[in-house]
CHARMM internal coordinates of N, CA and C (Angstrom, degrees):
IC EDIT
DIST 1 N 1 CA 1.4481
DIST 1 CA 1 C 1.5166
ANGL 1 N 1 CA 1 C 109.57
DIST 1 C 2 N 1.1499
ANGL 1 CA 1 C 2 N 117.02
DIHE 1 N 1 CA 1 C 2 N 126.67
DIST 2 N 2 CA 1.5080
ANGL 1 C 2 N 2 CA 117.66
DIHE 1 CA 1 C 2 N 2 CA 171.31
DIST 2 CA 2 C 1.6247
ANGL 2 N 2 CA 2 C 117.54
DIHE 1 C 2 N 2 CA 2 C -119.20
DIST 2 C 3 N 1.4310
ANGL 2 CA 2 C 3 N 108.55
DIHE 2 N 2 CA 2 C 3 N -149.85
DIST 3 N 3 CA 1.7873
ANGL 2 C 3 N 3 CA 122.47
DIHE 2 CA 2 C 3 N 3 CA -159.93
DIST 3 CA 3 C 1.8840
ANGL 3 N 3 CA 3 C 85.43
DIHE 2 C 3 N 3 CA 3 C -51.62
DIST 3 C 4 N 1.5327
ANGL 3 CA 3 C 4 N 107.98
DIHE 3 N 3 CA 3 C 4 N -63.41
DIST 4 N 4 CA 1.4052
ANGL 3 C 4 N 4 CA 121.75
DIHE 3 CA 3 C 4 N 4 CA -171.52
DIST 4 CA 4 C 1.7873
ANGL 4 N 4 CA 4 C 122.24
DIHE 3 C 4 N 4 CA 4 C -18.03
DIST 4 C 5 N 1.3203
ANGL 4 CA 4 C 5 N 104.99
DIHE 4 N 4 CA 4 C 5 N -55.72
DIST 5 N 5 CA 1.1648
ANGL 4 C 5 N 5 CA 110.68
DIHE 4 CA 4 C 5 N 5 CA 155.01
DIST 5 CA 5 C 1.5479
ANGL 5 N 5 CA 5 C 140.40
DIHE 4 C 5 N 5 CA 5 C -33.10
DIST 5 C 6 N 1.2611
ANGL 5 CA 5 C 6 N 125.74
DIHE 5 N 5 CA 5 C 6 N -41.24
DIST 6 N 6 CA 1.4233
ANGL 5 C 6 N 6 CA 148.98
DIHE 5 CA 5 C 6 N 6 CA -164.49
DIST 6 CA 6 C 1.6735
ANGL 6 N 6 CA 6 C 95.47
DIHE 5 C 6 N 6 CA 6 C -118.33
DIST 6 C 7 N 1.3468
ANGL 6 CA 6 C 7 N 137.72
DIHE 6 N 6 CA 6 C 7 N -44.39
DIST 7 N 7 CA 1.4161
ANGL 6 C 7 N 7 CA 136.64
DIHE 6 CA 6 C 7 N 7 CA 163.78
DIST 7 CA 7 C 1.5790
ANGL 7 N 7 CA 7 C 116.51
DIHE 6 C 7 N 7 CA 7 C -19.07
DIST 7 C 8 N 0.9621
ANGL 7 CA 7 C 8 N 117.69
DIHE 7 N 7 CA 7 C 8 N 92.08
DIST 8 N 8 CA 1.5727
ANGL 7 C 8 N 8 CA 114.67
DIHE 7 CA 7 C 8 N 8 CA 158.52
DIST 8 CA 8 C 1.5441
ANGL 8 N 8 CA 8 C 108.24
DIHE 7 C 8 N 8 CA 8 C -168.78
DIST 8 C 9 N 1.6160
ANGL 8 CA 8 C 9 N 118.00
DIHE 8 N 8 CA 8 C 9 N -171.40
DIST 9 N 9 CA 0.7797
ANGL 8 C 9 N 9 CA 116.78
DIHE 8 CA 8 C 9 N 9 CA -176.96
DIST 9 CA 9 C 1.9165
ANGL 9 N 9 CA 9 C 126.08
DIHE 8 C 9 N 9 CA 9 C -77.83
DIST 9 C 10 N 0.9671
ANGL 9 CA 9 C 10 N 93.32
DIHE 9 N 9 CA 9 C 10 N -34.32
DIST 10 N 10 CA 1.8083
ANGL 9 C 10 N 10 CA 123.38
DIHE 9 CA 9 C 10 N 10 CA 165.38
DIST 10 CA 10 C 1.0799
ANGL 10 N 10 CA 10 C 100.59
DIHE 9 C 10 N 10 CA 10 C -61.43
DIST 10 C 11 N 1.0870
ANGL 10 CA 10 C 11 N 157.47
DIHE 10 N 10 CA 10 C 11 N -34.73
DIST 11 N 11 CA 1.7841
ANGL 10 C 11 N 11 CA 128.23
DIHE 10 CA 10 C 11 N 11 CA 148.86
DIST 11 CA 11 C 1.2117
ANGL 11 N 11 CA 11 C 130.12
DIHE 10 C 11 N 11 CA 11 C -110.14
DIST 11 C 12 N 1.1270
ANGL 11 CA 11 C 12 N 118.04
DIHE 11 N 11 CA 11 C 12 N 42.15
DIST 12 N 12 CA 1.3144
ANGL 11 C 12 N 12 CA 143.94
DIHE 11 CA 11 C 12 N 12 CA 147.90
DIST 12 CA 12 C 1.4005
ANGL 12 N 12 CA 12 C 122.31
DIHE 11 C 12 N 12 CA 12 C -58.38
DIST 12 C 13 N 1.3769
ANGL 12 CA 12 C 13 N 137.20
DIHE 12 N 12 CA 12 C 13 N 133.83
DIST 13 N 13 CA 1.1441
ANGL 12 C 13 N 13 CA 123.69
DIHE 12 CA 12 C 13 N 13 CA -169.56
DIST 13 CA 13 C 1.6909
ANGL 13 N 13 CA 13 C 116.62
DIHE 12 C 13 N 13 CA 13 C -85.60
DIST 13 C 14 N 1.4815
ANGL 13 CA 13 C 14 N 103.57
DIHE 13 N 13 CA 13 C 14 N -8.27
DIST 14 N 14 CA 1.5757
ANGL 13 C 14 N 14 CA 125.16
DIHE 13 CA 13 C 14 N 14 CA 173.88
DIST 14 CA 14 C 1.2372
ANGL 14 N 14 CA 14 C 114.02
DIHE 13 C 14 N 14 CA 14 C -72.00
DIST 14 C 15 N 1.2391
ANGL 14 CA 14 C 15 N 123.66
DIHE 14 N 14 CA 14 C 15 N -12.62
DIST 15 N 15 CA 1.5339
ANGL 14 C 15 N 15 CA 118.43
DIHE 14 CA 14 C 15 N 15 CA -142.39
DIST 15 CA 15 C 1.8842
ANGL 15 N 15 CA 15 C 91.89
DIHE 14 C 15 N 15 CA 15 C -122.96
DIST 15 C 16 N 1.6777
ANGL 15 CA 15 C 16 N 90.22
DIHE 15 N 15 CA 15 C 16 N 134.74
DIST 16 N 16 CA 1.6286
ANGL 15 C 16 N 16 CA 110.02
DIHE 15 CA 15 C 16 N 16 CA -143.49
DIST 16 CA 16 C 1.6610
ANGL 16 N 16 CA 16 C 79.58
DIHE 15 C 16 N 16 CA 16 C -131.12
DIST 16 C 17 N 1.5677
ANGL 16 CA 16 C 17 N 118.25
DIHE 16 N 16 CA 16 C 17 N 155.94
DIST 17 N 17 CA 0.9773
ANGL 16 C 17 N 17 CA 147.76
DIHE 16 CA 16 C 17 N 17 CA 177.31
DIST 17 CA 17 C 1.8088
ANGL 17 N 17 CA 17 C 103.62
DIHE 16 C 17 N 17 CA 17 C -130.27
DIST 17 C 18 N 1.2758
ANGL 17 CA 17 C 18 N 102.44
DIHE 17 N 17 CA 17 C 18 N 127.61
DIST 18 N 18 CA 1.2875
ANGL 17 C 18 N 18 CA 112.51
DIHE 17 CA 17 C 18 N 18 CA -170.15
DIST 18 CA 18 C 1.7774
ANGL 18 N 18 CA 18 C 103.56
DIHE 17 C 18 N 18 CA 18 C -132.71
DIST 18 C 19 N 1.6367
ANGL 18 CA 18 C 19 N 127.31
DIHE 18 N 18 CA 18 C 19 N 125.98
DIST 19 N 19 CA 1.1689
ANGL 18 C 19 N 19 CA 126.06
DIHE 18 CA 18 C 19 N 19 CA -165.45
DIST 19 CA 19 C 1.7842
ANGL 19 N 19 CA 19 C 85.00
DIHE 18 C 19 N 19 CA 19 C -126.25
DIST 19 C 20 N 1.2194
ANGL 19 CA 19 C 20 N 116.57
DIHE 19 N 19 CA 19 C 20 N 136.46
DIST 20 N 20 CA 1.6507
ANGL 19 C 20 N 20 CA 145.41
DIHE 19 CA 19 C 20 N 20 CA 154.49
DIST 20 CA 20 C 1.2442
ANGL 20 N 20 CA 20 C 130.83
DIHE 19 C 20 N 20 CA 20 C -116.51
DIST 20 C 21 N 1.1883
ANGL 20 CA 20 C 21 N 143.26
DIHE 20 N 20 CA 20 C 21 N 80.49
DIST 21 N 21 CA 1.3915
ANGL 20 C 21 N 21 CA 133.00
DIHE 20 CA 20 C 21 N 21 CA -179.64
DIST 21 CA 21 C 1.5838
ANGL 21 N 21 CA 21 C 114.56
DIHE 20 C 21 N 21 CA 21 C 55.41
DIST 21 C 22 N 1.3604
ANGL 21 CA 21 C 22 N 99.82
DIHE 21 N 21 CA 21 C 22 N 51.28
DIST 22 N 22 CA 1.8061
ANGL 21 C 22 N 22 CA 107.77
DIHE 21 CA 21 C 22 N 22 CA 177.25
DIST 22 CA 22 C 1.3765
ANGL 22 N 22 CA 22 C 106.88
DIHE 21 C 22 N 22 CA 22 C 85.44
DIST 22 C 23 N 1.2127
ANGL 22 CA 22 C 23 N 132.51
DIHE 22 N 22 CA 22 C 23 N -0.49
DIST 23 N 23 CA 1.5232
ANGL 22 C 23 N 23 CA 133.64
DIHE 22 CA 22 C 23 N 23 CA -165.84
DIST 23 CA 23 C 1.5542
ANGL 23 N 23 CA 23 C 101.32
DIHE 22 C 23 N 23 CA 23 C -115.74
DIST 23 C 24 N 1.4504
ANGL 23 CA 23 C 24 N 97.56
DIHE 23 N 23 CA 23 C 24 N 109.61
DIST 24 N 24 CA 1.4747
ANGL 23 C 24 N 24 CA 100.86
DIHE 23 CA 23 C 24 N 24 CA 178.74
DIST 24 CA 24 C 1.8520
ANGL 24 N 24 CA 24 C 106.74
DIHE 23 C 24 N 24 CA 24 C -90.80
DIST 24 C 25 N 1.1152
ANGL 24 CA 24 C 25 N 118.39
DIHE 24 N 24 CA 24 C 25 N 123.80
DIST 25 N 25 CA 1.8675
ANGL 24 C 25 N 25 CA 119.01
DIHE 24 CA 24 C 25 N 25 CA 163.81
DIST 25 CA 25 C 1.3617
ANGL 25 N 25 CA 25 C 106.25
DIHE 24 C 25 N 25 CA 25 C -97.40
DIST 25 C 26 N 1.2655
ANGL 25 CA 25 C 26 N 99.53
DIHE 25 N 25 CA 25 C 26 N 144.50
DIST 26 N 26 CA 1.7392
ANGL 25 C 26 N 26 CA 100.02
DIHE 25 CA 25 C 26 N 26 CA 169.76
DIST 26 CA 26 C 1.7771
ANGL 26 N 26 CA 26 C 101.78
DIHE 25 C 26 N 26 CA 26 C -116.96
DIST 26 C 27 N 1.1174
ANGL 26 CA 26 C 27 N 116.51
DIHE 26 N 26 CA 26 C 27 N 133.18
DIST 27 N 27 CA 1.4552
ANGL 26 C 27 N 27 CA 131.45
DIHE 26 CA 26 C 27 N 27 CA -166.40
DIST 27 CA 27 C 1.4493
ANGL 27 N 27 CA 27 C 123.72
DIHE 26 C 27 N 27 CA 27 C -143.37
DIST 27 C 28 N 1.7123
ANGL 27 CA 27 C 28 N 125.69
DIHE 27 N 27 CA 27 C 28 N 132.16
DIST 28 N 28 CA 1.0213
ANGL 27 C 28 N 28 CA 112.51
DIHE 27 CA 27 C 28 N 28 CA -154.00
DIST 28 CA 28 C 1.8781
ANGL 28 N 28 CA 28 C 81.18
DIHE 27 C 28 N 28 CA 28 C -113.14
DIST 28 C 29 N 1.3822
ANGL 28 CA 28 C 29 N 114.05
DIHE 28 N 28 CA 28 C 29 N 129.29
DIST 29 N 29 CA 1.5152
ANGL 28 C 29 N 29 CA 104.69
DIHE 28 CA 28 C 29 N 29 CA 168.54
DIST 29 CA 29 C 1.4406
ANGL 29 N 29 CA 29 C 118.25
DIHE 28 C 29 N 29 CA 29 C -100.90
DIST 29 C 30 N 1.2298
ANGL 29 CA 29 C 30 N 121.52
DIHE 29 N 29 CA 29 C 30 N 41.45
DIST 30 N 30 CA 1.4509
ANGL 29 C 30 N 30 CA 111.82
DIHE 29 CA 29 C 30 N 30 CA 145.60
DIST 30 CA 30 C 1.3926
ANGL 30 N 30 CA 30 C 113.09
DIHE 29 C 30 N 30 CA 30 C -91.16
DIST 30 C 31 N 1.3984
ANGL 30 CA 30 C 31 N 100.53
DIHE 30 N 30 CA 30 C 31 N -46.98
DIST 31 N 31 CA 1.7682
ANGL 30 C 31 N 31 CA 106.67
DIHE 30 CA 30 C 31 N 31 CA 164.90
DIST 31 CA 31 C 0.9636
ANGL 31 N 31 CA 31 C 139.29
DIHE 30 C 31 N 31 CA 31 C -55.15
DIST 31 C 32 N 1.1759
ANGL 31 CA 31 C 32 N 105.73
DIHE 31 N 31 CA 31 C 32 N -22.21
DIST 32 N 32 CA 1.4938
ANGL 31 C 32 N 32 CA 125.70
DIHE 31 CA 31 C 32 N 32 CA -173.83
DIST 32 CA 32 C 1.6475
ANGL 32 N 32 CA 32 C 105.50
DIHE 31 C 32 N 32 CA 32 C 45.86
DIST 32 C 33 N 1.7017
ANGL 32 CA 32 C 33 N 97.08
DIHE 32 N 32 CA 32 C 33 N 58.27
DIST 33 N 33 CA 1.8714
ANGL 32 C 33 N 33 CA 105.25
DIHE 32 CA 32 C 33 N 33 CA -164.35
DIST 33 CA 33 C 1.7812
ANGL 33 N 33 CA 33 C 86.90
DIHE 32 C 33 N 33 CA 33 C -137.16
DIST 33 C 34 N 1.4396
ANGL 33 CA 33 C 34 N 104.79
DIHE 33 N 33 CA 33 C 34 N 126.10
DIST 34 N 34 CA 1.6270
ANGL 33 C 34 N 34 CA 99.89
DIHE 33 CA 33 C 34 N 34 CA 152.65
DIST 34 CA 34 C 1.9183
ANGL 34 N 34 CA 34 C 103.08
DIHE 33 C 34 N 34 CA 34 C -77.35
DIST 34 C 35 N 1.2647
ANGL 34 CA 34 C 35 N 77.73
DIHE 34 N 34 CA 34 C 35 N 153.44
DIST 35 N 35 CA 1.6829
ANGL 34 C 35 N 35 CA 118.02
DIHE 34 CA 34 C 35 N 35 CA -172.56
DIST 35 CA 35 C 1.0597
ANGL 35 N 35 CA 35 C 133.62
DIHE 34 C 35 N 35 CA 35 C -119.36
DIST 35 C 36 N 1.4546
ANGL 35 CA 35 C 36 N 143.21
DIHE 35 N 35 CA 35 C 36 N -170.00
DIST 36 N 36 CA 1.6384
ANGL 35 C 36 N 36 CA 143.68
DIHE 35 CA 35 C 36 N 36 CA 138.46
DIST 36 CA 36 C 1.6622
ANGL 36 N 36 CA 36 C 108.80
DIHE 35 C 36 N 36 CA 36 C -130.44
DIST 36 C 37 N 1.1670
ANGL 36 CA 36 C 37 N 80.56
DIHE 36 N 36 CA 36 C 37 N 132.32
DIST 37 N 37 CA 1.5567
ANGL 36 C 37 N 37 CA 99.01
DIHE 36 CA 36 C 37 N 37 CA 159.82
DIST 37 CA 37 C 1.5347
ANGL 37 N 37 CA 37 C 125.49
DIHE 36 C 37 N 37 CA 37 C -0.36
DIST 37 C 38 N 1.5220
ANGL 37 CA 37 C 38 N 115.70
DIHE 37 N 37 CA 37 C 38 N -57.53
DIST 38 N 38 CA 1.7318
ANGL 37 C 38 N 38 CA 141.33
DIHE 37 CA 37 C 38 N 38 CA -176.11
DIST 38 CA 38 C 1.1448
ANGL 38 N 38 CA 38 C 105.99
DIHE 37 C 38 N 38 CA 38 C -100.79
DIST 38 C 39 N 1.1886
ANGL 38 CA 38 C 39 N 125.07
DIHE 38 N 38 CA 38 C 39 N -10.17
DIST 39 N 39 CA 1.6202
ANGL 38 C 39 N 39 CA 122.69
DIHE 38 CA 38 C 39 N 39 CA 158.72
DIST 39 CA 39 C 1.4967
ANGL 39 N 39 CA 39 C 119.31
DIHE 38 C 39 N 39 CA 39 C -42.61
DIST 39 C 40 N 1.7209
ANGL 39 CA 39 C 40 N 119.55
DIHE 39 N 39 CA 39 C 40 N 161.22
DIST 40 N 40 CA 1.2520
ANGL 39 C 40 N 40 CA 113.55
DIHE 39 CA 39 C 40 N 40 CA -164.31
DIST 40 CA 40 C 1.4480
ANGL 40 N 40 CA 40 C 88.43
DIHE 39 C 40 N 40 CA 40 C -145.20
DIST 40 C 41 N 1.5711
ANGL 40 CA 40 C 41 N 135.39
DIHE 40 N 40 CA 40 C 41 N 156.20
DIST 41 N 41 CA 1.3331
ANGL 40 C 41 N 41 CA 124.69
DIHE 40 CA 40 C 41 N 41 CA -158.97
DIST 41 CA 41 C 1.9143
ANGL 41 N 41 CA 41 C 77.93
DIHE 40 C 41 N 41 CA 41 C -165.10
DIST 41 C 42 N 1.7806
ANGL 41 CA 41 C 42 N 105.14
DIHE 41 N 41 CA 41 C 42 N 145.15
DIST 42 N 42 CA 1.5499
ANGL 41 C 42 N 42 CA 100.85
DIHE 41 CA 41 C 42 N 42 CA 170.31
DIST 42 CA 42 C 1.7279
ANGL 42 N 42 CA 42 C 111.02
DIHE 41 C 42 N 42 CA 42 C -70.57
DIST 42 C 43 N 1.1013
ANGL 42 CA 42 C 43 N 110.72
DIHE 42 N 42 CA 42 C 43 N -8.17
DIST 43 N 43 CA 1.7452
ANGL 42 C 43 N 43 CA 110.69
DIHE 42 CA 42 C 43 N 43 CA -150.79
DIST 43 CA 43 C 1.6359
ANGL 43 N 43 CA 43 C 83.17
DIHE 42 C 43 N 43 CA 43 C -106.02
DIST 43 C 44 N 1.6038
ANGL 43 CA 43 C 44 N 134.88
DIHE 43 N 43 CA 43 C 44 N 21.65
DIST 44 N 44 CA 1.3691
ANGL 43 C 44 N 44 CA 120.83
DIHE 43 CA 43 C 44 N 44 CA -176.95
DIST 44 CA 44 C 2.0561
ANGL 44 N 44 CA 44 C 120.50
DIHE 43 C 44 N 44 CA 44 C -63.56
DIST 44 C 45 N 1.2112
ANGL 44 CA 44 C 45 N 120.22
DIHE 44 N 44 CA 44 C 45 N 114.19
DIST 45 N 45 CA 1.2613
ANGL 44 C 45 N 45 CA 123.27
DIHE 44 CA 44 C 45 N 45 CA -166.41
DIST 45 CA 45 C 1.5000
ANGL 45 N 45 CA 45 C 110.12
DIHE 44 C 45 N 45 CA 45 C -95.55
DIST 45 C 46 N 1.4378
ANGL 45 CA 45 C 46 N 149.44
DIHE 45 N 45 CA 45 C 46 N 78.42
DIST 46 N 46 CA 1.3346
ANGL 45 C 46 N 46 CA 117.04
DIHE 45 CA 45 C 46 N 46 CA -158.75
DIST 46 CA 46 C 1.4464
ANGL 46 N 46 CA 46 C 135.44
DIHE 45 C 46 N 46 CA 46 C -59.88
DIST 46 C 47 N 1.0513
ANGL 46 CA 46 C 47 N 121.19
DIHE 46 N 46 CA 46 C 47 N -178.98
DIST 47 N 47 CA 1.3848
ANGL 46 C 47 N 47 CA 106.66
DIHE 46 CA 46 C 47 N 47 CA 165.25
DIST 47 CA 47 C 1.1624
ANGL 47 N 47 CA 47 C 129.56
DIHE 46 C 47 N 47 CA 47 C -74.81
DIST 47 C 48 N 1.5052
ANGL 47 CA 47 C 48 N 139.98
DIHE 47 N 47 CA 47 C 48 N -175.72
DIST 48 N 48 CA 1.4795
ANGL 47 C 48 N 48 CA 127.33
DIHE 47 CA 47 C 48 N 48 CA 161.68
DIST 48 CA 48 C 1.4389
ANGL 48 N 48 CA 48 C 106.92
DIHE 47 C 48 N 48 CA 48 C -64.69
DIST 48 C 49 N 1.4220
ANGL 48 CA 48 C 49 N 127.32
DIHE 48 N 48 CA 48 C 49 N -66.04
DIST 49 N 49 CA 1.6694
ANGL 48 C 49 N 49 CA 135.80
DIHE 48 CA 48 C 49 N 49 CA -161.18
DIST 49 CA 49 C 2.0324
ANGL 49 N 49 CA 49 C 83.21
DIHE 48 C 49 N 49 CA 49 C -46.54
DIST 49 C 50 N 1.3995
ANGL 49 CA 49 C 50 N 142.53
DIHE 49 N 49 CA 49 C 50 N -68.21
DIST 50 N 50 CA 1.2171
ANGL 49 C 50 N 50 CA 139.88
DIHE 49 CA 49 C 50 N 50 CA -147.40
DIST 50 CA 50 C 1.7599
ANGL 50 N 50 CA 50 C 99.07
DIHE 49 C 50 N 50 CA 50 C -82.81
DIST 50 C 51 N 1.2673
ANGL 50 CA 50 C 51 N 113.48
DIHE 50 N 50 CA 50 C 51 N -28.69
DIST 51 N 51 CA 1.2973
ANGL 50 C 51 N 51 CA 91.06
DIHE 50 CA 50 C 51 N 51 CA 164.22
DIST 51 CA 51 C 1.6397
ANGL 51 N 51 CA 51 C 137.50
DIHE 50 C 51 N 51 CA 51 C -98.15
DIST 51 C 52 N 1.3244
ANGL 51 CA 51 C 52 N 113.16
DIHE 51 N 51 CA 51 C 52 N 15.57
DIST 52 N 52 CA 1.3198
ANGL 51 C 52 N 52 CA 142.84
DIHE 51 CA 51 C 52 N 52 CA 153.49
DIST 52 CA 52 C 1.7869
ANGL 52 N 52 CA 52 C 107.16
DIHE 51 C 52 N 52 CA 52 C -73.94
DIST 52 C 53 N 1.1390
ANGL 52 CA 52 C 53 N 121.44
DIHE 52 N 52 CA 52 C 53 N -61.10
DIST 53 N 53 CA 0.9282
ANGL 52 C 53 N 53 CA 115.55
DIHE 52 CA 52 C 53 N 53 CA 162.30
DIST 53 CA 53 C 1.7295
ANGL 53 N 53 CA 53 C 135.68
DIHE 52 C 53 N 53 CA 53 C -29.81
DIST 53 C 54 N 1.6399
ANGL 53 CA 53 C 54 N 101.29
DIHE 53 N 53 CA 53 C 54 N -68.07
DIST 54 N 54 CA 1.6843
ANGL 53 C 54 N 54 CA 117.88
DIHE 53 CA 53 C 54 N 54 CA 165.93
DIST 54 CA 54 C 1.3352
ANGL 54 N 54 CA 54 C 95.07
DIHE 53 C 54 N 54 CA 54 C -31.84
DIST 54 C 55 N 1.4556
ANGL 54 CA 54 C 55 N 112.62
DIHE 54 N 54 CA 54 C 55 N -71.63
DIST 55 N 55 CA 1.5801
ANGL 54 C 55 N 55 CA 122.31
DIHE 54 CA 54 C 55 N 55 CA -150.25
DIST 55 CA 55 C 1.6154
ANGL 55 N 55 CA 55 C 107.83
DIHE 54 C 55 N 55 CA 55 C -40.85
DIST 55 C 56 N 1.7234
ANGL 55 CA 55 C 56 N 100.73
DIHE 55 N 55 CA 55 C 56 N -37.45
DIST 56 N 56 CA 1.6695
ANGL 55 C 56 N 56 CA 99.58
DIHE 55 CA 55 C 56 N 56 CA -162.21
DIST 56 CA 56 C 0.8746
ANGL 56 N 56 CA 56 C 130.32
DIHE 55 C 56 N 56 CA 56 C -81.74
DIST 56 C 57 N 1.9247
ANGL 56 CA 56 C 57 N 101.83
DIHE 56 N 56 CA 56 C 57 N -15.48
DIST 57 N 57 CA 1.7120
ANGL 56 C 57 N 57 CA 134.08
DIHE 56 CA 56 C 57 N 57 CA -178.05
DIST 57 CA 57 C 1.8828
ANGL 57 N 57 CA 57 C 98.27
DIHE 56 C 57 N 57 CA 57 C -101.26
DIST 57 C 58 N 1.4103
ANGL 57 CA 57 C 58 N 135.99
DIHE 57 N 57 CA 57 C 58 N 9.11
DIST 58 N 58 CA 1.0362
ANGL 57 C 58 N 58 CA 146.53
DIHE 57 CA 57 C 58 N 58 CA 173.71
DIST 58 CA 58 C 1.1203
ANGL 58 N 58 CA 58 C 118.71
DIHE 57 C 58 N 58 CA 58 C 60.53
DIST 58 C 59 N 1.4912
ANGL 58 CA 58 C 59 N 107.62
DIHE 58 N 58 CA 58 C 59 N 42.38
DIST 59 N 59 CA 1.8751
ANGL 58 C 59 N 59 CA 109.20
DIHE 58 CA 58 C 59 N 59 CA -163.81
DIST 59 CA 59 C 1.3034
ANGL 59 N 59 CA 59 C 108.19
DIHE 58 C 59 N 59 CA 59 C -86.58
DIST 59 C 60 N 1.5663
ANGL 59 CA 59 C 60 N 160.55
DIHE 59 N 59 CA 59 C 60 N 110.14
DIST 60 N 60 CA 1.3397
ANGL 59 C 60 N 60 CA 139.29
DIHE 59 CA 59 C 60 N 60 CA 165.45
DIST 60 CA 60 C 1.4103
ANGL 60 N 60 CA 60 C 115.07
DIHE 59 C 60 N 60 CA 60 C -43.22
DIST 60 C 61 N 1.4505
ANGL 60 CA 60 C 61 N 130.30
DIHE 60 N 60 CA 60 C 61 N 139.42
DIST 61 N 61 CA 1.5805
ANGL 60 C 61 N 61 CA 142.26
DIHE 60 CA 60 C 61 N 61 CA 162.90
DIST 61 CA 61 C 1.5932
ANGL 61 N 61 CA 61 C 103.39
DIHE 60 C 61 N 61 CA 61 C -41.47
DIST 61 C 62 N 1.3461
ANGL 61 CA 61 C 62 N 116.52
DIHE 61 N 61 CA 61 C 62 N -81.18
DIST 62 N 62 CA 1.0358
ANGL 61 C 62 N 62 CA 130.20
DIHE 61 CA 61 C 62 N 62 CA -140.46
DIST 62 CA 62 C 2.0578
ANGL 62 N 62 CA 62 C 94.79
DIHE 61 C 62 N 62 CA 62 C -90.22
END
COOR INIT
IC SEED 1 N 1 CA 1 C
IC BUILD
């Protein structure tokens, strides 16, 4: 298992959840691009909690 696994937009450290009157957006603000969740982007950054994770399962980032 490698980076691929953990790759998406949902653990990205960009990736913002936005709620409006029952209307959830999912939005990445480096892009300043709505998104989804399973989306995949070259510029993916993880988060800390997912890249703590990699580290423990020995995955390289990059």
């Amino acid at each position: 298992m490698g980076k691929e696994q953990y790759h998406c937009c949902a653990a990205c450290k960009h990736f913002r959840v936005l709620k409006n009157n029952g209307n959830t957006q999912y939005f990445c603000s480096r892009l300043k691009y709505e998104t989804k969740p399973n989306y995949q982007f070259n510029c993916w950054e993880p988060k800390e909690s997912v890249l703590k994770i990699m580290q423990k399962r020995g995955v390289e980032k990059c």
